[in-house]
C-alpha positions as CSV (number, residue, x, y, z in Angstrom):
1,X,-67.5,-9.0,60.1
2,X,-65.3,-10.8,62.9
3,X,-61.8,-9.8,63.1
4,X,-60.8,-13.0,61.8
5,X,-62.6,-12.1,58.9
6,X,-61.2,-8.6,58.3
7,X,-57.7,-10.0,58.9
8,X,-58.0,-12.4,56.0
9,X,-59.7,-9.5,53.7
10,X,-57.0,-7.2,54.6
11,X,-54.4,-9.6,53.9
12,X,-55.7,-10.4,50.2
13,X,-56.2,-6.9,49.9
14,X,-52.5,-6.4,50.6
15,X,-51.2,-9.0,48.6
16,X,-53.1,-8.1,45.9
17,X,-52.0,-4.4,45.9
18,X,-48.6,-5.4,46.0
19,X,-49.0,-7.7,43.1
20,X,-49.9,-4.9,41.1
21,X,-48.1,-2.5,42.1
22,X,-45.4,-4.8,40.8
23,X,-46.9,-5.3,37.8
24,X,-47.2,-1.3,37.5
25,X,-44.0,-0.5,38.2
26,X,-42.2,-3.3,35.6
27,X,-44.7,-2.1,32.4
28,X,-43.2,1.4,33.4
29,X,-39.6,-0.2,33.6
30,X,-40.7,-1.8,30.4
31,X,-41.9,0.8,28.2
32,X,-39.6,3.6,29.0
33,X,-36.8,0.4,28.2
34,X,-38.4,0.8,24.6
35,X,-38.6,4.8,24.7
36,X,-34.2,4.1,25.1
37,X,-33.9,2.0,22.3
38,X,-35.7,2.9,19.9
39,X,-36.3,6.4,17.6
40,X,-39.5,8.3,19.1
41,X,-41.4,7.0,15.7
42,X,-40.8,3.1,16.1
43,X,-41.4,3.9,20.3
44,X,-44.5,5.4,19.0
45,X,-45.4,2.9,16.2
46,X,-44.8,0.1,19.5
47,X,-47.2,2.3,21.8
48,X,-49.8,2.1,19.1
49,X,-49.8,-1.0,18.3
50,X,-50.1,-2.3,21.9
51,X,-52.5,-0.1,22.7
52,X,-54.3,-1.7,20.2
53,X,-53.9,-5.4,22.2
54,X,-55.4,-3.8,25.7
55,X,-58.4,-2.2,23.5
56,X,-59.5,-5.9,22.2
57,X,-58.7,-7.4,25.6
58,X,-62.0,-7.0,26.9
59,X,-63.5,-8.8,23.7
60,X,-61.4,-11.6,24.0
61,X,-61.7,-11.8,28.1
62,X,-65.8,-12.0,27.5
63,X,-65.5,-10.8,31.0
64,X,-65.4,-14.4,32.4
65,X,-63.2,-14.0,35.0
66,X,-65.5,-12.7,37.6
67,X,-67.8,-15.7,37.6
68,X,-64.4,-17.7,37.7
69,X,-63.2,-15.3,40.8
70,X,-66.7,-16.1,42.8
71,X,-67.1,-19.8,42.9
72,X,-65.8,-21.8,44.8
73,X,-65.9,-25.8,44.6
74,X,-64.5,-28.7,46.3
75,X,-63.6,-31.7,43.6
76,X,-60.2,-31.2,40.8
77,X,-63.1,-32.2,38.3
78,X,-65.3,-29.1,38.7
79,X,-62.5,-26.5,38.5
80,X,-61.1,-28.0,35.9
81,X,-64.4,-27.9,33.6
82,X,-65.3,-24.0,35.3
83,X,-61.9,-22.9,33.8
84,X,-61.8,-25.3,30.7
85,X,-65.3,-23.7,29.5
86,X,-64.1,-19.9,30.4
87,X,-61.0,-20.3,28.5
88,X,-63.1,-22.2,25.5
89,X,-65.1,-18.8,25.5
90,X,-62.1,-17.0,25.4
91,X,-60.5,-18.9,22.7
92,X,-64.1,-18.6,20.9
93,X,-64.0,-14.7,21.0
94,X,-60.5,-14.9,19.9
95,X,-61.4,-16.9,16.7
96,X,-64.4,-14.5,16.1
97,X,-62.2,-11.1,16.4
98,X,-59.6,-12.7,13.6
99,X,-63.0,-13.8,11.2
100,X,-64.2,-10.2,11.8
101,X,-60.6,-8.8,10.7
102,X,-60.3,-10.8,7.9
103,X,-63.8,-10.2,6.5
104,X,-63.6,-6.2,7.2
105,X,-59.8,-5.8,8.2
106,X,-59.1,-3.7,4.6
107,X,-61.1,-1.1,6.1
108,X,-59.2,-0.9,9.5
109,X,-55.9,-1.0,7.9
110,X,-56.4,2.0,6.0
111,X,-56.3,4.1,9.3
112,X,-54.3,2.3,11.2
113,X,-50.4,1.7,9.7
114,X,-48.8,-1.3,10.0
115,X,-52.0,-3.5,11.5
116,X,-52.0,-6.2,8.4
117,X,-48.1,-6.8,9.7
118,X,-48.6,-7.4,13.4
119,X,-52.0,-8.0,13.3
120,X,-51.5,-11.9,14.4
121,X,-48.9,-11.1,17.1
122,X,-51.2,-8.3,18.6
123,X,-54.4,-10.7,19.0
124,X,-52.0,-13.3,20.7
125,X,-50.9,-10.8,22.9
126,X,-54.4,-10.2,24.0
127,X,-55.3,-14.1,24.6
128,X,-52.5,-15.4,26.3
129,X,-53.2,-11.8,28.3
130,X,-56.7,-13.4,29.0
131,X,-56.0,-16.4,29.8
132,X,-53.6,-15.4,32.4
133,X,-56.6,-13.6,33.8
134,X,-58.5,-17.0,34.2
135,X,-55.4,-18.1,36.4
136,X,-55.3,-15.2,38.5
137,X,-59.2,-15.6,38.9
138,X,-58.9,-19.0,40.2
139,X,-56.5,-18.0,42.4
140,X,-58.4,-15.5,44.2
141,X,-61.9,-17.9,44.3
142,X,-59.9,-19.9,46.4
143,X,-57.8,-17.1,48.5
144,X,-54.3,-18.4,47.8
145,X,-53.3,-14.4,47.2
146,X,-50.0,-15.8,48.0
147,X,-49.9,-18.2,44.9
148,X,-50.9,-15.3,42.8
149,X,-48.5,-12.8,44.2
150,X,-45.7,-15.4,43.9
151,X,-46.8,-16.3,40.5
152,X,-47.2,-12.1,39.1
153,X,-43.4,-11.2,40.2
154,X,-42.1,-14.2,38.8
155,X,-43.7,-13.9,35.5
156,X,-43.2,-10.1,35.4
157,X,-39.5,-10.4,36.4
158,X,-39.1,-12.8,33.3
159,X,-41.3,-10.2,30.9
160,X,-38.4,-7.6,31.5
161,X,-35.5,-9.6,31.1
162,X,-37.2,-11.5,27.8
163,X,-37.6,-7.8,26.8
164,X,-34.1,-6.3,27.5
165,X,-32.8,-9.4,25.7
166,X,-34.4,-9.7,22.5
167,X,-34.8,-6.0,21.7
168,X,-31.0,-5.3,22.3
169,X,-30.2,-8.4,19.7
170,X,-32.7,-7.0,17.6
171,X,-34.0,-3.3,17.9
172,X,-37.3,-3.6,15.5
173,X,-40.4,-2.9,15.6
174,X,-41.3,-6.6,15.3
175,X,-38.9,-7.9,17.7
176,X,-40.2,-5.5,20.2
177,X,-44.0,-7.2,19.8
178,X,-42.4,-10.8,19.7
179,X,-40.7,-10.0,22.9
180,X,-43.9,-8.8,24.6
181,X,-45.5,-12.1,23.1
182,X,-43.1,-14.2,24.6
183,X,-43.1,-12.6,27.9
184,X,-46.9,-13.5,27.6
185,X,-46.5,-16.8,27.1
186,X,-44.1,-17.6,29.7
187,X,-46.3,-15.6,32.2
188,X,-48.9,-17.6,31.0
189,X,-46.8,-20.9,31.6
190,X,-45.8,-19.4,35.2
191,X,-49.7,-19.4,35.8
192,X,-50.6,-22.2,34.9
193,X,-47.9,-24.5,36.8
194,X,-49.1,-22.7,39.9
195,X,-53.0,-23.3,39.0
196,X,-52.2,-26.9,38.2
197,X,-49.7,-27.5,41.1
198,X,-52.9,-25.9,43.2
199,X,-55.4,-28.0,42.2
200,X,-53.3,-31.0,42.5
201,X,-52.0,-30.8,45.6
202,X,-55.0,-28.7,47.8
203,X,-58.2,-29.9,46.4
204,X,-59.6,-32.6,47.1
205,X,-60.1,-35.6,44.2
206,X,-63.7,-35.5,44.2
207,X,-67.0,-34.2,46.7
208,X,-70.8,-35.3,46.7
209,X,-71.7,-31.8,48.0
210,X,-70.0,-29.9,45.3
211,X,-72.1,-27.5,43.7
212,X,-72.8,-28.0,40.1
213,X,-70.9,-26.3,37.3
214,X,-71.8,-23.9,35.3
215,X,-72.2,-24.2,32.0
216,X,-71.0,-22.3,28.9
217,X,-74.4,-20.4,28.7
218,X,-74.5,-19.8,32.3
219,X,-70.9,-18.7,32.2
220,X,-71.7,-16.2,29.5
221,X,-75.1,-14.9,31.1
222,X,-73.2,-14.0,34.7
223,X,-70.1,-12.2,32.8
224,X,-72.4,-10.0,30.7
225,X,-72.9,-7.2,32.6
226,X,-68.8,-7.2,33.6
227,X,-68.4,-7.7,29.6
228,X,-70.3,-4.7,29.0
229,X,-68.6,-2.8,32.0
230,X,-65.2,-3.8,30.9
231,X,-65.4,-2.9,26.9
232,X,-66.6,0.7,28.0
233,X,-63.8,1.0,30.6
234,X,-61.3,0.0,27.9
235,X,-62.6,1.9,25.5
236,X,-62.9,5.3,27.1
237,X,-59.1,4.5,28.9
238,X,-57.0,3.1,25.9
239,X,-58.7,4.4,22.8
240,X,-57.4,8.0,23.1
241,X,-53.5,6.0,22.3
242,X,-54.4,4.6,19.1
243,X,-56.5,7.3,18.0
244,X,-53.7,9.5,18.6
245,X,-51.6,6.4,16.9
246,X,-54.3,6.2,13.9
247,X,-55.1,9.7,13.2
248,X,-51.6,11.9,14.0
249,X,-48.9,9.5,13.2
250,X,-45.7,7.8,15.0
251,X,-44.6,10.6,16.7
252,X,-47.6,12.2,17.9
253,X,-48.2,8.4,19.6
254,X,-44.8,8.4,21.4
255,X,-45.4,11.9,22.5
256,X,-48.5,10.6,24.3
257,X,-47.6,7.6,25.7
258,X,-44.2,9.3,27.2
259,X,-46.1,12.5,28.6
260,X,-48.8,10.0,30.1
261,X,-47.0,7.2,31.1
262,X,-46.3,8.5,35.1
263,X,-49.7,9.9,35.3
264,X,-51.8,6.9,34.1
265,X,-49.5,4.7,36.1
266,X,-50.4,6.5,39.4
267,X,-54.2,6.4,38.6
268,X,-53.6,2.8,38.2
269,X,-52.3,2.6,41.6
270,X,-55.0,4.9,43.1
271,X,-57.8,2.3,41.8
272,X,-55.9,-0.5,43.5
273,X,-55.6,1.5,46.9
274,X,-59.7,2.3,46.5
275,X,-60.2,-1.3,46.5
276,X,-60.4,-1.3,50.4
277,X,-63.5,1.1,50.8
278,X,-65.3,-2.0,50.0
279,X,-64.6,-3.7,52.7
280,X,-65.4,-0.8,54.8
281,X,-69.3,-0.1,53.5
282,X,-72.0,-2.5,53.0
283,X,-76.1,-1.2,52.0
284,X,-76.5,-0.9,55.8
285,X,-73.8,1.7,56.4
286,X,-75.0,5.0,57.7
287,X,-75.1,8.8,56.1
288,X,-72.1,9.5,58.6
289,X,-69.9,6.6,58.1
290,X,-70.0,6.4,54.5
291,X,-68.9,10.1,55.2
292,X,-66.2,9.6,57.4
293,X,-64.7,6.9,55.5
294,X,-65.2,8.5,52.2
295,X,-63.3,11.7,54.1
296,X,-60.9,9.7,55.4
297,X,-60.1,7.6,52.4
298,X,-59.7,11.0,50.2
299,X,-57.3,12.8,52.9
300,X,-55.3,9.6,53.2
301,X,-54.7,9.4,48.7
302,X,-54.5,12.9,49.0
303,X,-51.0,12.6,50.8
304,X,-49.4,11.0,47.9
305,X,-51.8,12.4,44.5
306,X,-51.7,15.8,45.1
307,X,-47.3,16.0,45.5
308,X,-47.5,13.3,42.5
309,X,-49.7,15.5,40.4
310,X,-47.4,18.6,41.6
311,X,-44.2,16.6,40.9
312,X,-45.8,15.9,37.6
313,X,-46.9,19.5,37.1
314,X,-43.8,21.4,38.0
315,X,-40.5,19.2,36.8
316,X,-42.4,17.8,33.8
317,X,-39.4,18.6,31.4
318,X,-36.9,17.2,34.1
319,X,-38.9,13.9,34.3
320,X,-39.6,13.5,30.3
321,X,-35.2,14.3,30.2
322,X,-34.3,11.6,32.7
323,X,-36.6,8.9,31.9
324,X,-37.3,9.2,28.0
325,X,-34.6,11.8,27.0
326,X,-33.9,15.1,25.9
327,X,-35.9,14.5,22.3
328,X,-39.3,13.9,24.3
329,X,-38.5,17.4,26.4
330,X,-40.9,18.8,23.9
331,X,-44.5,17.1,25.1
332,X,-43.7,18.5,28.8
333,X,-46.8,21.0,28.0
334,X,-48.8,17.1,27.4
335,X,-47.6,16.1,30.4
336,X,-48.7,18.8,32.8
337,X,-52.4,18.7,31.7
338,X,-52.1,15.0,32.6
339,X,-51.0,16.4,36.2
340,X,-54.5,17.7,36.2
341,X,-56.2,14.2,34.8
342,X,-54.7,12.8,38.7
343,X,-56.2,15.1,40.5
344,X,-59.6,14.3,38.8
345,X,-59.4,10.9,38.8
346,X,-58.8,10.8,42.8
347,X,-62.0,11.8,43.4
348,X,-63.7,10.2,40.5
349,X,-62.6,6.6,41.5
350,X,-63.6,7.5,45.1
351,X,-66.9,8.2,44.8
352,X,-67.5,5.3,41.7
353,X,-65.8,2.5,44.4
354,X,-68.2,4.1,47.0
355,X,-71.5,3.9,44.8
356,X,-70.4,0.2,44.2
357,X,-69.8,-0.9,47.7
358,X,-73.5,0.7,49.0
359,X,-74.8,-1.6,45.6
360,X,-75.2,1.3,43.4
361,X,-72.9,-0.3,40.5
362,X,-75.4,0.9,37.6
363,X,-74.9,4.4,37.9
364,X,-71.1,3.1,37.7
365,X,-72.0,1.0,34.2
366,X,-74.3,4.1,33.3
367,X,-71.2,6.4,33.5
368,X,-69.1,4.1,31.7
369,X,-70.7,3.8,29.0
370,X,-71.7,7.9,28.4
371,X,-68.2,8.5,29.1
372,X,-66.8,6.2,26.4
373,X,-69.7,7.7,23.8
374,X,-68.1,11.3,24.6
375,X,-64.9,10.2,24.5
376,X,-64.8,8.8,21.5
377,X,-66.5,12.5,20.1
378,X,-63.6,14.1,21.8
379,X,-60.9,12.3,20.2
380,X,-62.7,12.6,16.9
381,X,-63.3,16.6,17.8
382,X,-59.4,17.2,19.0
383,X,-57.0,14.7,18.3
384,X,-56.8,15.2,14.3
385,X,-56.3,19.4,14.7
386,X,-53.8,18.9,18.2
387,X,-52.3,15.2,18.3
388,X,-51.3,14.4,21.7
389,X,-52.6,17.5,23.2
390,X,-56.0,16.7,22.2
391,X,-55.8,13.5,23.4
392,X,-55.2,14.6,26.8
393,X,-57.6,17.3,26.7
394,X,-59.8,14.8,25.9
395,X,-59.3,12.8,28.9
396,X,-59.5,15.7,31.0
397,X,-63.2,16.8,30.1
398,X,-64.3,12.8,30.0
399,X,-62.8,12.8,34.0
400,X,-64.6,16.0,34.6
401,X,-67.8,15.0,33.2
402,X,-67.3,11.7,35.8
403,X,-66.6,13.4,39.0
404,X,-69.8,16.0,38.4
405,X,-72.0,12.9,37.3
406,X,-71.1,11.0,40.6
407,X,-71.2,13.9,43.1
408,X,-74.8,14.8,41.8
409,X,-75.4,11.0,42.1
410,X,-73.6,10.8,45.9
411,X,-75.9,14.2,46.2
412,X,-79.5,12.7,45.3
413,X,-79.5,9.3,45.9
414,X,-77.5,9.5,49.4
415,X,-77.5,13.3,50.1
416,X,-73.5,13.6,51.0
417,X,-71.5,16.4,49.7
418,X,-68.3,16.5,48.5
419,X,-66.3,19.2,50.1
420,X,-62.6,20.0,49.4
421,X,-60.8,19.8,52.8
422,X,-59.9,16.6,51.9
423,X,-56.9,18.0,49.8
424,X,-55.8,19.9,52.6
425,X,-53.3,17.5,54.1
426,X,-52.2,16.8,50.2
427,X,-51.5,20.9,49.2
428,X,-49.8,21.0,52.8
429,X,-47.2,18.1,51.8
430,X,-46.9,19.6,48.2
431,X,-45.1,22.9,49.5
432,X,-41.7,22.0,49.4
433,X,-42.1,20.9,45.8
434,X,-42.6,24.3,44.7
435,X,-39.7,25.5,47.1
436,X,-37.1,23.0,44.8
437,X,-39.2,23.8,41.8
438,X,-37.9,28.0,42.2
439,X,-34.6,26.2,43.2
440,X,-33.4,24.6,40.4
441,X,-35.0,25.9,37.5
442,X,-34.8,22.9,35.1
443,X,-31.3,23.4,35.4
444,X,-29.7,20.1,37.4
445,X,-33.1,17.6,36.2
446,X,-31.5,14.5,38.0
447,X,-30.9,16.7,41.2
448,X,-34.2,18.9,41.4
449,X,-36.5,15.6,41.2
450,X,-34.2,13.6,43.7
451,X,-34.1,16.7,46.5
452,X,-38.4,16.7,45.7
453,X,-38.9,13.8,46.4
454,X,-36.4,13.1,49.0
455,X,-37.8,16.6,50.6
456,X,-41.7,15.7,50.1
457,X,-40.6,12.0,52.2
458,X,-38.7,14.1,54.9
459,X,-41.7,16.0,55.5
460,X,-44.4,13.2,55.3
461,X,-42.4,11.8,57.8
462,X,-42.4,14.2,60.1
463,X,-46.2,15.6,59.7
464,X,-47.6,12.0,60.3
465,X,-45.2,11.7,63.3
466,X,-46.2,15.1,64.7
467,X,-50.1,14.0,63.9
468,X,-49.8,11.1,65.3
469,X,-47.9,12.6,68.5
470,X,-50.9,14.1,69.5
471,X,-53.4,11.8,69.4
């Protein structure tokens, strides 16, 4: 790869990390806006119910968008059939989810409160969701990162403010879900000015070497493997909330969603910063590269997931107080086992981006789906005797299971071990969390977590500058 070329990768890279990272940090801003508002019951009933929305995403998406993200043409015509036939699919699955609900839907509702309400609004959600997707895709196929990143902060900015709005003239349940829907649909207007503004102004009007299109069938034989990957993912990540919603009630759903909120958030961000190891490995690399990097990439998270998941662990209470309030001070227990769900999860999304970049993906798929099968028999085995706690205990064994599955895989198939001085710098950097954490005990919440983290940034500061002193 010329530098040219690794300029240009690590640029997207960028952009896109930044992109969501934004959109990270505003669904945090958003939902703990709701946790404010509204009682712990109708935050939890909200929680539920959206959960519900990201669960049938991957149903309605039909896991198009990656096609969509990998070609490339040079006529207005072709692009606008390649993303008229993936949203078509979309709108396709859309239709067939809503038959499906209203042939079996009585059978649903029985479990799940409130569904035959918000239903509609919940399914809307998703499309306009998916759709976006097809925007972004587009966006990427053709590298204008920048359009996209423009396009996400815009939208996003306009989400929170439709929110804040709307929710403080109305505080319900179902102008809570309108407001999401709306913020939806204007992101989904953002996109597509910025898609059609593209294609109107930057591609050319037509080409006699474009490549031909593909069609709906082709469309739908490429995305099946992606379709497949993506419905496990979501099932094994987002189910837990509305089983938790389903099977323990209102409260036991805002309990989780508050107690998880911070740590699902950061193992967002920890996929998005993984990204780059595949632009660093290819099938070719060597035993001791694929080492190094892997090492390096580890030590480098480790800097900021080990204090996270310490910050997590040790001013739980304090955190849950200043961000939710004093009522959710109660699921602190919840929200130190989910300290222990980032730690896994470093490791686990490590080694599954490193099997992917050397082109061992199925072992990735393979995983994903055993890991939603189990899951789904650990939410059944512990969320109806512990609620929330079973929930994440859930989670916990399911990110175990991963990490052991892909070590023996990084074992057999490419004979690399996974040793644990990668956490060294990370437990180094943690110490002064503990130091505030025997400090204020509880007692000052705003103060202890400002001095930790003000304290872990001091002295990140001043370890990389005295590493990097004596190279």
């Amino acid at each position: 790869m010329t530098r040219s070329a690794k300029d240009v990768l690590w640029q997207a890279l960028s952009k896109q990390l930044v992109s969501q990272l934004f959109a990270r940090i505003l669904s945090v801003v958003s939902l703990i806006i709701l946790a404010k508002v509204f009682e712990p019951s109708a935050f939890g009933n909200i929680s539920g119910l959206l959960a519900i929305a990201l669960l049938i995403s991957p149903l309605v998406d039909a896991g198009v968008d990656f096609p969509v993200s990998q070609l490339r043409f040079l006529s207005r015509k072709s692009y606008f059939l390649l993303m008229g036939r993936a949203i078509f699919i979309k709108s396709l699955c859309a239709a067939f989810i809503c038959v499906l609900y209203l042939t079996f839907g009585h059978y649903i509702i029985y479990y799940i409160k409130g569904l035959e309400i918000y239903f509609p609004i919940v399914l809307l959600i998703s499309y306009f969701r998916s759709v976006i997707g097809t925007f972004s895709a587009h966006l990427r196929a053709i590298h204008r990162f920048d359009l996209e990143l423009r396009a996400a902060i815009i939208s996003r900015s306009l989400e929170i403010i439709i929110l804040f709005i709307l929710i403080k003239a109305s505080p319900t349940v179902v102008m809570a879900l309108v407001s999401v829907l709306l913020g939806a649909i204007i992101s989904f207007l953002v996109f597509f000015v910025y898609t059609l503004s593209n294609i109107r102004h930057q591609i050319k009007s037509d080409s006699l070497n474009d490549p031909s299109t593909p069609s709906i069938k082709d469309l739908c034989i490429t995305a099946l493997p992606f379709f497949c990957s993506s419905i496990a993912v979501s099932g094994y990540t987002n189910a837990n909330q509305v089983f938790v919603y389903s099977l323990s009630g209102d409260i036991e759903s805002a309990w989780y969603r508050a107690a998880t909120l911070f740590p699902f958030s950061i193992t967002a961000i920890v996929g998005s910063l993984n990204v780059g190891i595949y632009s660093l490995l290819n099938r070719q690399s060597s035993k001791i590269s694929i080492q190094n990097i892997l090492y390096n990439q580890m030590s480098q998270l480790s800097i900021i997931i080990i204090p996270a998941a310490t910050l997590i662990f040790l001013f739980s209470k304090s955190l849950l107080n200043i961000f939710f309030g004093p009522e959710y001070t109660t699921c602190a227990p919840i929200m130190m086992l989910a300290g222990v769900y980032v730690l896994l999860v470093v490791v686990s999304n490590s080694l599954g981006q490193t099997l992917g970049a050397l082109g061992l993906q199925r072992y990735v798929l393979a995983l994903s789906l055993i890991n939603l099968i189990i899951s789904l028999l650990f939410c059944y085995t512990f969320i109806p005797t512990h609620g929330a706690l079973g929930a994440v205990i859930s989670v916990i064994l399911v990110e175990s299971f991963s990490v052991i599955f892909l070590s023996f895989t990084m074992k057999i198939k490419l004979s690399i071990e996974i040793e644990l001085k990668w956490c060294q710098s990370g437990i180094l950097y943690s110490a002064p969390l503990l130091f505030i954490a025997v400090l204020f005990p509880h007692t000052y919440p705003i103060a202890e977590v400002t001095t930790a983290i003000v304290l872990y940034m001091i002295t990140v500061f001043f370890g990389l500058y005295i590493k990097n002193g004596k190279k």
